[in-house]
matplotlib code that plots the C-alpha trace (Angstrom):
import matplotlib.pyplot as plt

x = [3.9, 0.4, -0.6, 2.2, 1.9, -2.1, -1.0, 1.2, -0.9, -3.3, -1.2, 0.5, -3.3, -4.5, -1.6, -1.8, -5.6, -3.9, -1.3, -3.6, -6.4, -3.7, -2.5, -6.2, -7.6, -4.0, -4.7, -8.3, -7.1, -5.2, -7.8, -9.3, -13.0, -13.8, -11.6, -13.4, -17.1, -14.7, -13.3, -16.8, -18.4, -16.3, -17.0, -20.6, -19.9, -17.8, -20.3, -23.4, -20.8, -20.1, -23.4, -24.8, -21.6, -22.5, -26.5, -26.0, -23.0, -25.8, -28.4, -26.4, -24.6, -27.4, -29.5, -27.1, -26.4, -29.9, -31.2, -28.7, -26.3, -25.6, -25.5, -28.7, -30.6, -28.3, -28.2, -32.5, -32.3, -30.9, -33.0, -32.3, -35.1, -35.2, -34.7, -31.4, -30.0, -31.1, -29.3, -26.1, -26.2, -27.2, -24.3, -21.8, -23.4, -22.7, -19.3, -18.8, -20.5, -18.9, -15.4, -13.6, -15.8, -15.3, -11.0, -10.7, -12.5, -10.1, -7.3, -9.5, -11.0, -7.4, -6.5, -9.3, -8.1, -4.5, -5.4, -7.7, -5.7, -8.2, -8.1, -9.0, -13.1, -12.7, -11.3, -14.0, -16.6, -15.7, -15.4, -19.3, -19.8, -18.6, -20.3, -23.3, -23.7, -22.8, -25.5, -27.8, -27.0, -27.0, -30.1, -32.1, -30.8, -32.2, -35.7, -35.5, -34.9, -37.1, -40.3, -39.4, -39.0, -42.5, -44.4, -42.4, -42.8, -40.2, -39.2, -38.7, -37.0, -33.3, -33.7, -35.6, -33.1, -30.6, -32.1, -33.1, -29.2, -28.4, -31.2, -30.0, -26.0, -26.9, -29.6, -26.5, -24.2, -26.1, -27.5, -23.3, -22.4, -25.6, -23.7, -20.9, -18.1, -16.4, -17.9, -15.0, -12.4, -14.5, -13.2, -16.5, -18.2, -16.2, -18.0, -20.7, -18.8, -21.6, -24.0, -20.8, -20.4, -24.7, -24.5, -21.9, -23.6, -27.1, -27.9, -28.8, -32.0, -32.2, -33.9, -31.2, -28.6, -25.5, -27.0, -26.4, -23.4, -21.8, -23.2, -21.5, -18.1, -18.4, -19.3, -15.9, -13.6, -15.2, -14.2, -18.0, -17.5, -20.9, -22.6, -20.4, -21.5, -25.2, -25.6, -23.5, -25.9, -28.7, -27.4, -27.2, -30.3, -31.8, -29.1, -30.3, -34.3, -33.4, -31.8, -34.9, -37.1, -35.1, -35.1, -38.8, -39.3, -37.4, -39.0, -42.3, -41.6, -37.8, -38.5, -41.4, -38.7, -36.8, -39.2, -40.4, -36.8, -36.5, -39.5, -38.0, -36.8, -37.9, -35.4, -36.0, -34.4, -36.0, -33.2, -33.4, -31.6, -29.4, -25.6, -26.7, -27.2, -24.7, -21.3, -23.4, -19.6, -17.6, -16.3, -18.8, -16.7, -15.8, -19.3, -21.0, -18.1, -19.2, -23.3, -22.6, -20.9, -23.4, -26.0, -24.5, -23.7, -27.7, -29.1, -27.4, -29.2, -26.4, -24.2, -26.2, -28.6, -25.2, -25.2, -27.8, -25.5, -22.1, -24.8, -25.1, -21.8, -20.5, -23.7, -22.1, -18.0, -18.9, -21.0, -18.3, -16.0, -19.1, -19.1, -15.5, -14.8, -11.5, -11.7, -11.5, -8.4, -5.3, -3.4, -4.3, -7.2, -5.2, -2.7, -5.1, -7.4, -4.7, -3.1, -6.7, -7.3, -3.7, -4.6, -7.9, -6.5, -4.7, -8.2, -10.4, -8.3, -8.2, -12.4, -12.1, -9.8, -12.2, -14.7, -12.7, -12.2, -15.9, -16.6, -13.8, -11.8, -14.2, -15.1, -13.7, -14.3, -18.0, -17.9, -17.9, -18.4, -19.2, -16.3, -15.6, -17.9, -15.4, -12.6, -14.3, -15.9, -13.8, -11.8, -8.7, -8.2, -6.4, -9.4, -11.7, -9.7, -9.6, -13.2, -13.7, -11.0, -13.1, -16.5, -15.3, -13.0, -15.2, -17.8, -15.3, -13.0, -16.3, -16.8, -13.1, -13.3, -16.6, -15.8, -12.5, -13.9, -16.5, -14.7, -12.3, -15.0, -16.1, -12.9, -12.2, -8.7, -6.6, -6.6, -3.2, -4.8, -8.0, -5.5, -3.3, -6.0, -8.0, -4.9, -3.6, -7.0, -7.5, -3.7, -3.9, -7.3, -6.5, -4.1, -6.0, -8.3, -5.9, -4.8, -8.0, -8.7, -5.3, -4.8, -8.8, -7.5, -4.9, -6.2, -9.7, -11.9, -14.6, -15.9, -16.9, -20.1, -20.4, -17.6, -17.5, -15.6, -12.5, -11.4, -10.8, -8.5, -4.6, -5.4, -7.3, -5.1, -2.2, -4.4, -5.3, -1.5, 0.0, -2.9, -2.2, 1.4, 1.2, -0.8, 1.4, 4.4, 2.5, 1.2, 5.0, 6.3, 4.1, 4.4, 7.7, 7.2, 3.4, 5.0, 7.8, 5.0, 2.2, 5.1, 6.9, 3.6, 2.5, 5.7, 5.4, 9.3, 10.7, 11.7, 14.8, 16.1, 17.1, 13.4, 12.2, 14.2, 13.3, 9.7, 9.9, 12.2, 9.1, 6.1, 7.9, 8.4, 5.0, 3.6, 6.3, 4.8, 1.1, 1.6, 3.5, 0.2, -1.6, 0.8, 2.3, -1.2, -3.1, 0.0, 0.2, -3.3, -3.5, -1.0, -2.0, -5.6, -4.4, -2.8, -5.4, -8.2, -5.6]
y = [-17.0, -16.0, -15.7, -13.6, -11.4, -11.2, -10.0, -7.4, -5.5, -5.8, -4.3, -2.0, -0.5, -0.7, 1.5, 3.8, 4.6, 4.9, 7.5, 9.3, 9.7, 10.3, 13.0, 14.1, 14.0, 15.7, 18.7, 18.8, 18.9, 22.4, 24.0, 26.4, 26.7, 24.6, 21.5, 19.1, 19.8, 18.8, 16.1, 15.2, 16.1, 13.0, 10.4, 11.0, 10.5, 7.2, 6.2, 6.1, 5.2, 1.9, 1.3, 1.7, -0.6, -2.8, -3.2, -3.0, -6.7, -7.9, -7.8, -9.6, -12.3, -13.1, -14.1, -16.1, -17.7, -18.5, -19.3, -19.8, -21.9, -25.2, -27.2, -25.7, -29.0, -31.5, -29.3, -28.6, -33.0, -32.9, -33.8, -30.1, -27.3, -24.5, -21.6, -23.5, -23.7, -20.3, -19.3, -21.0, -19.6, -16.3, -15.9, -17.1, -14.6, -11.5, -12.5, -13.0, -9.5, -7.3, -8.4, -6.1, -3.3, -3.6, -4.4, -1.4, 1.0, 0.5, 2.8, 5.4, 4.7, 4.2, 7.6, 9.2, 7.1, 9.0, 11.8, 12.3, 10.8, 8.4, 5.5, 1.8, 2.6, 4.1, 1.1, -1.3, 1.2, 1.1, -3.1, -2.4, -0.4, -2.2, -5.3, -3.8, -2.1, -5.2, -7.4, -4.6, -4.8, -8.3, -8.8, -6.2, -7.1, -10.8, -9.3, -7.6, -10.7, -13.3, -10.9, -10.6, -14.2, -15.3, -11.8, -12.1, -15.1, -17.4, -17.4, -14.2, -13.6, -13.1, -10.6, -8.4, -8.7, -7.9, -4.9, -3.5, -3.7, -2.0, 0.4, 1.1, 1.4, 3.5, 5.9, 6.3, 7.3, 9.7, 11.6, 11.5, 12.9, 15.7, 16.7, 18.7, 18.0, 20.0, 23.5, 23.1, 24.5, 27.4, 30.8, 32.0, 29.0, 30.6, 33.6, 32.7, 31.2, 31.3, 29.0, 26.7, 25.9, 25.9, 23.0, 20.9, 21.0, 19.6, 16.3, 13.6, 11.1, 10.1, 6.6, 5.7, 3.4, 4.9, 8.0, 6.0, 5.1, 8.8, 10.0, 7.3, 7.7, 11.3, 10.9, 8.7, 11.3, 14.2, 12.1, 11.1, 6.9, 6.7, 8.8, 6.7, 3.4, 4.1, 5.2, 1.9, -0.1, 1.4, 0.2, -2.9, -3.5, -3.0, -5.1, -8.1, -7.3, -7.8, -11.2, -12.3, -11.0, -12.4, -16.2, -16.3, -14.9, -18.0, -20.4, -19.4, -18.7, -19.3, -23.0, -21.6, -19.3, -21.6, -24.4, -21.4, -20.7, -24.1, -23.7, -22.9, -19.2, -17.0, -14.9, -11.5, -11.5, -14.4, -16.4, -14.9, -15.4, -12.6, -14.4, -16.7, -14.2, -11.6, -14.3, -15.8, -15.0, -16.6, -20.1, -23.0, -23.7, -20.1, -19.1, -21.4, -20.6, -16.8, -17.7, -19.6, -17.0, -14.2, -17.0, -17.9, -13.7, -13.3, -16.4, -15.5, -12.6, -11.5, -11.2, -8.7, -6.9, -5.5, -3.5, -1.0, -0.7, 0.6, 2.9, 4.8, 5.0, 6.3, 8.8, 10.2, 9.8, 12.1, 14.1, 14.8, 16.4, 18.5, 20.3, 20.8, 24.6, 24.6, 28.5, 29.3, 27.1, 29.6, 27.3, 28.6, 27.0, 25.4, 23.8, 22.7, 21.4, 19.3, 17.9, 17.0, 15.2, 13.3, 12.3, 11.0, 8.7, 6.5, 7.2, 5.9, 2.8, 1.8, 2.6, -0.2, -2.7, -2.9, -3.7, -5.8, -7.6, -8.1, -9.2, -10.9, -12.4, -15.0, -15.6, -19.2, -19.9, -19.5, -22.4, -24.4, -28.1, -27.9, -27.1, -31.3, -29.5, -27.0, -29.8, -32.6, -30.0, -30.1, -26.8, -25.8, -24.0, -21.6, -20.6, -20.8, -17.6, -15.7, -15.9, -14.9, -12.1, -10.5, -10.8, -8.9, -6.7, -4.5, -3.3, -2.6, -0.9, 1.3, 2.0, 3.0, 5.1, 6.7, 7.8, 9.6, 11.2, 12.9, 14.0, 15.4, 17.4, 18.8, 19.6, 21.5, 19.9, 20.5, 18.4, 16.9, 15.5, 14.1, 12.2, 11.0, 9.7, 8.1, 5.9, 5.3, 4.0, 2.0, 0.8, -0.2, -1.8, -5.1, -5.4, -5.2, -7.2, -9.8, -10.0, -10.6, -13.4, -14.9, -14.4, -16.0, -18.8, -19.2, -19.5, -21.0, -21.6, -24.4, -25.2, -21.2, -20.8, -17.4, -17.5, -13.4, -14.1, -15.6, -11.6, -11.9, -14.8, -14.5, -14.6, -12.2, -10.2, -10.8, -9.4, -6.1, -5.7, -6.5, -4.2, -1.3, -1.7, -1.5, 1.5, 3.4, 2.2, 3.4, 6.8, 7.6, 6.8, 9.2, 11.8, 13.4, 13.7, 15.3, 17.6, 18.7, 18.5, 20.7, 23.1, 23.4, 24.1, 26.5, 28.2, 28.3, 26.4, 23.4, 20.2, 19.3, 15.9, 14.7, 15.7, 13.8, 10.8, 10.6, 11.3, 8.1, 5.8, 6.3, 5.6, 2.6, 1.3, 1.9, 0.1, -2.8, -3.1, -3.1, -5.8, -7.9, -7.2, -9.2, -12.1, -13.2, -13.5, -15.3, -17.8, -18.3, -18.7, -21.0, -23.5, -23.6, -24.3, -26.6, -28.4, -28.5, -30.0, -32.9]
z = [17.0, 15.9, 19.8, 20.4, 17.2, 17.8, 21.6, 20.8, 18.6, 21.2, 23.8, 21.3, 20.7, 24.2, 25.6, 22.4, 24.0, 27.6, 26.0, 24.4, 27.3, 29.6, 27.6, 26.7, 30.4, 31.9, 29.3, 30.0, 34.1, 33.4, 31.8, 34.5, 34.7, 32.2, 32.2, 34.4, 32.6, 29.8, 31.1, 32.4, 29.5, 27.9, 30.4, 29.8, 25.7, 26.2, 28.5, 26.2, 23.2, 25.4, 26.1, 22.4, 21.3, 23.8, 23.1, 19.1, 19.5, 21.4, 19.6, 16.5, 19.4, 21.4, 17.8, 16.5, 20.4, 21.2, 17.7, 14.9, 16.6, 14.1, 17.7, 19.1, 17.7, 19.8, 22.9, 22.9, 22.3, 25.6, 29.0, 30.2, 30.7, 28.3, 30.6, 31.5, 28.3, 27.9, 31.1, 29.6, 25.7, 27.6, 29.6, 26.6, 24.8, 27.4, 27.5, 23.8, 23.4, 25.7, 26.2, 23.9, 24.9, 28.5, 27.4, 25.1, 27.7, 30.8, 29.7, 29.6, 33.0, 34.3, 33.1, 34.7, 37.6, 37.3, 36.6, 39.2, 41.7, 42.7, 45.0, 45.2, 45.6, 41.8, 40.4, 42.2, 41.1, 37.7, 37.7, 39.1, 36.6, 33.3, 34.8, 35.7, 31.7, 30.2, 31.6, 31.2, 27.5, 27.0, 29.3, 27.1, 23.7, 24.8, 25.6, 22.3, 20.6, 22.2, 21.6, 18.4, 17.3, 18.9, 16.9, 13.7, 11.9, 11.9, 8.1, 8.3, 12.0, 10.6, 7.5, 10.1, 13.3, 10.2, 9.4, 12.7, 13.7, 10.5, 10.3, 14.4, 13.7, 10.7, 13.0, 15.1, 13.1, 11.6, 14.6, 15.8, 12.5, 12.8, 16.2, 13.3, 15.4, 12.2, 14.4, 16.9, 14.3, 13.1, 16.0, 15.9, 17.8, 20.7, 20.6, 23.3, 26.0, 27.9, 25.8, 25.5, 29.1, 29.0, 26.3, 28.6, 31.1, 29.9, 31.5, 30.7, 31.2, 34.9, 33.5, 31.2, 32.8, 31.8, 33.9, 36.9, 35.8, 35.1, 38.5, 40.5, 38.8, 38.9, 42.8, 42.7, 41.1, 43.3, 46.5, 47.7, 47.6, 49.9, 47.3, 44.8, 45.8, 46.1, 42.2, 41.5, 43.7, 41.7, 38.8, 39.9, 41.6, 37.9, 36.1, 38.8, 38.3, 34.5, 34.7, 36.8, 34.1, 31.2, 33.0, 33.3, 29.9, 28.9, 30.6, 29.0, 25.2, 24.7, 23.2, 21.3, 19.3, 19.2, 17.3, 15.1, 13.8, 12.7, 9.6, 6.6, 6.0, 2.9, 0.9, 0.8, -2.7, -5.1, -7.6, -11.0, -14.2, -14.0, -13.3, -16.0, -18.9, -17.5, -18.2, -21.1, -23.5, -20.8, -20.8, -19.5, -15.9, -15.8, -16.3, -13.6, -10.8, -11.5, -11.3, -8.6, -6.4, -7.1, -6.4, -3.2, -1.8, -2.8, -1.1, 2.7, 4.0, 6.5, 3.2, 0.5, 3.3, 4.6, 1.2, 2.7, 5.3, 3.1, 1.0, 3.8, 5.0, 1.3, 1.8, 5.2, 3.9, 1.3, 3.5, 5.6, 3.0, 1.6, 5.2, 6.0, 6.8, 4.4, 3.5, 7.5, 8.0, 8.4, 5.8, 1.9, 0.7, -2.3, 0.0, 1.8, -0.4, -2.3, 0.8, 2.1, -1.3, -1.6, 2.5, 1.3, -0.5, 1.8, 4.0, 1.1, 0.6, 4.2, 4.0, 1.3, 3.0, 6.0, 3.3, 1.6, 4.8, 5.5, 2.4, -0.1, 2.6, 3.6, 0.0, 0.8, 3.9, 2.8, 0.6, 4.4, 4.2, 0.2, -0.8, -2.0, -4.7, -6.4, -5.3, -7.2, -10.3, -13.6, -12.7, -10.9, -7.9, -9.3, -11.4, -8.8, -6.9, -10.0, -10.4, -7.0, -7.5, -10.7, -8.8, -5.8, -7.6, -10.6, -7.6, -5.2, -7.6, -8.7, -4.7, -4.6, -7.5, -6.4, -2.9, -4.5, -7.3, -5.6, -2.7, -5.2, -6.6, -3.0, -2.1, -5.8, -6.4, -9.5, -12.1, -11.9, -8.3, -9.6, -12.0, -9.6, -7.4, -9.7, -11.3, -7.6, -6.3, -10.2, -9.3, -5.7, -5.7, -7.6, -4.8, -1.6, -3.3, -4.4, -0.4, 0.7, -1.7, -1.6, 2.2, 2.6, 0.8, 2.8, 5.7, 5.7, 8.0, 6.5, 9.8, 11.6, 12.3, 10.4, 7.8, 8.7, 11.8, 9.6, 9.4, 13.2, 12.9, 12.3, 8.7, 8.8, 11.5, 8.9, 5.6, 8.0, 8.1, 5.0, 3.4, 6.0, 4.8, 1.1, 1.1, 3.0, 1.8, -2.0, -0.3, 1.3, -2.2, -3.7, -1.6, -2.1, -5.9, -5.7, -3.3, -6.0, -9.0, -7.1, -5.8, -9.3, -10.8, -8.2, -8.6, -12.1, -12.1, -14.2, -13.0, -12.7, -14.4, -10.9, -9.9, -13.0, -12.4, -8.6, -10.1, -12.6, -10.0, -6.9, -9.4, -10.8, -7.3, -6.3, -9.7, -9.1, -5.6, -7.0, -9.7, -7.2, -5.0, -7.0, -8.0, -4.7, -2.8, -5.3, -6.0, -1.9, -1.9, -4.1, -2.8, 0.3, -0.4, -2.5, 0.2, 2.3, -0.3, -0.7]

ax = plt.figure().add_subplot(projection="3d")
ax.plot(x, y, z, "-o")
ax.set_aspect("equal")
plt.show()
């Protein structure tokens, strides 16, 4: 059952992409003049979008492969050269990097195929292609790493692969975001045609790999295979002169790296008494469950440094709002402004579930092989998930609360909207929260190699869901009486008392629904876990 439900959400998304490029590339196709530098113009996009995707999961699997791996001291114990092992971990690495990529990209390929009307030389082109990109990424990412770990010293190798793959996902979305996609719903970008169709067409590097790429699927779709085949070759021939570079690289300093991981590492962030005289007026067990969970979030480097990271991204959310055109939009700016704040909601609190996900749901599958501790401490289980429930909760409740109120203020909403976001979002956080905790308990994972990956399991599949779920099940429920509140007041009309009582019933529901959030989680949670440690 959790293979089947994990396959049909996969399938369900994969042919919502194919519906949507289909539709997307066949509207693009009708377009005269412009429509295929459109169409063109997106290839190029999801092209370098791939690649970037593809090079910034390298970077973080090909570290972890090569020189995190708990079994990495057995397999190196082992009469095997190191450019071997190297070979092995490398290629377990490209596929473990680059498989979703390479799956999530084929509907739109196979659209282009459609729509196109192209034959069997596009589909072999783009199976070159996708290959041909991912071992480029993998194969650079490893070059990347591998100088880095012999210049950088050894106790300090991970916080600074960390931050380069933060500071390099956050550079990127920053110079997409600087592009102002918002432009394409203001009429007067449309008033220079000319420098439109100019823009489309610039291209790109003739040195950067996805450049090959474009030209030979473009050659493809045009009906030139020969002309096709040799960009595609190209590509290749580079892919091939990498992996040659990347084996002898590893036969001369792979081990070397490898030895230097092994010294002891250096936290960026020193232990401090903090916890300790923060929960001073809670009880004793209470009070060293809470230390010990700040202690522990502070002490792994992949954990806290990832709070640079979600800075930014509340920098740019906001940002976004701050730059929206509203008084162009042909719908009155109040309308507007309202609806946009009532939407943001629902967009806010799936922002936080994602972060929820990341960060509260393995809060016990983090505890790995020492969790006999909190078994064997004088404590219960069940107040070992609350405490984890309060730690998580207050900061991401402030996050919540933050990103609503001062989108609220860019977008200039009433008052009777800033109210009713704040209490929804101070209502429907426990919950999420609750899920993530509960659901993490639930399903555990003591024994993954980065307790991170536990969101990618059914568990975490299930907490995705059930949190998507109760947020819009809360959002629909609200929706019908802010409509009849904003409209009555707008309107300057009374409320009926079948308004008020449909009012009353739908926020009962919603807070019955929130409170039940909480309860049933963290009670399933804890009996399972419980279970389990017995």
């Amino acid at each position: 059952m959790k293979y089947l439900l994990i396959s049909t959400i996969g399938l369900v998304f994969w042919a919502g992409l194919f519906a949507i490029s289909l539709r997307v590339l066949s509207y693009f196709k009708g377009i005269e003049d412009i429509g295929d530098i459109l169409a063109l113009k997106l290839l190029s996009m999801m092209l370098i979008t791939s690649f970037v995707l593809l090079i910034f999961s390298s970077i973080l699997t090909s570290l972890s492969k090569l020189y995190l791996s708990r079994d990495l001291l057995l397999v190196h114990s082992l009469p095997v050269s190191s450019h071997k092992i190297f070979t092995a971990r490398w290629i377990d690495s490209t596929v473990d990097s680059s498989w979703m990529v390479i799956i999530y990209t084929l509907p739109v390929f196979i659209s282009y195929g459609i729509v196109y009307r192209s034959g069997f030389f596009f589909y072999l082109d783009i199976f070159l292609i996708l290959m041909s990109l991912s071992i480029t990424a993998s194969a650079l990412s490893s070059i990347l790493v591998m100088s880095a770990v012999i210049v950088v010293p050894a106790s300090r190798m991970r916080s600074v692969f960390i931050f380069i793959s933060l500071f390099f996902f956050v550079v990127l979305y920053i110079a997409i975001r600087f592009l102002k996609p918002e432009l394409l719903v203001d009429p007067e970008i449309f008033d220079s045609v000319l420098v439109y169709i100019t823009a489309l067409k610039t291209p790109s590097s003739i040195f950067l790999p996805t450049t090959w790429a474009f030209d030979s699927i473009k050659a493809v779709l045009s009906g030139s295979v020969t002309d096709g085949m040799f960009h595609a070759f190209i590509s290749m021939s580079f892919t091939g002169t990498l992996v040659f570079v990347i084996i002898i690289m590893a036969d001369s300093i792979y081990f070397k790296g490898f030895s230097k991981t092994q010294s002891a590492q250096v936290r960026l962030i020193k232990q401090s008494s903090l916890g300790s005289n923060l929960f001073k007026i809670l009880p004793s067990q209470v009070r060293a469950l809470a230390v010990k969970e700040i202690k522990t979030f502070f002490r792994d480097q992949t954990q806290w440094s990832q709070l640079f990271l979600i800075a930014a991204l509340v920098v740019i959310y906001i940002y976004n709002f701050n730059v929206l055109p509203i008084e162009k939009s042909p719908i009155k700016t109040i309308y507007l402004q309202n609806l946009l704040s009532f939407l943001n909601m629902g967009l806010a609190l799936f922002v936080l579930t994602a972060i929820t996900g990341r960060f509260a749901y393995p809060a016990v599958s983090s505890e790995r092989n020492a969790f006999w501790i909190v078994k064997a401490a004088p404590g219960t289980i069940k107040k070992f998930l609350w405490v984890k429930f309060f730690i998580y909760y207050f900061p991401l409740l402030i996050l919540a609360e933050i990103l609503i109120i001062f989108t609220n203020i860019l977008l200039n909403v009433t008052a009777f909207m800033m109210i009713l976001s704040i209490v929804t979002v101070f209502f429907l956080v426990p919950g999420i929260v609750a899920m993530g905790i509960g659901l993490g308990a639930a399903y555990p994972d003591f024994k993954a190699e980065n307790p991170t990956q536990t969101v990618t399991s059914f568990g975490g599949l299930v907490f995705m869901i059930l949190c998507a779920g109760y947020i819009g099940i809360v959002i629909i429920l609200e929706a019908g009486p802010v409509y009849s509140i904003f409209m009555a007041k707008i309107n300057r009309q009374a409320l009926s008392m079948l308004n008020w009582l449909w009012i009353t019933a739908s926020f009962s529901i919603a807070f019955t629904l929130s409170i039940l959030a909480i309860i049933i989680p963290m009670n399933f949670g804890e009996k399972k876990l419980s279970k389990l440690s017995t």
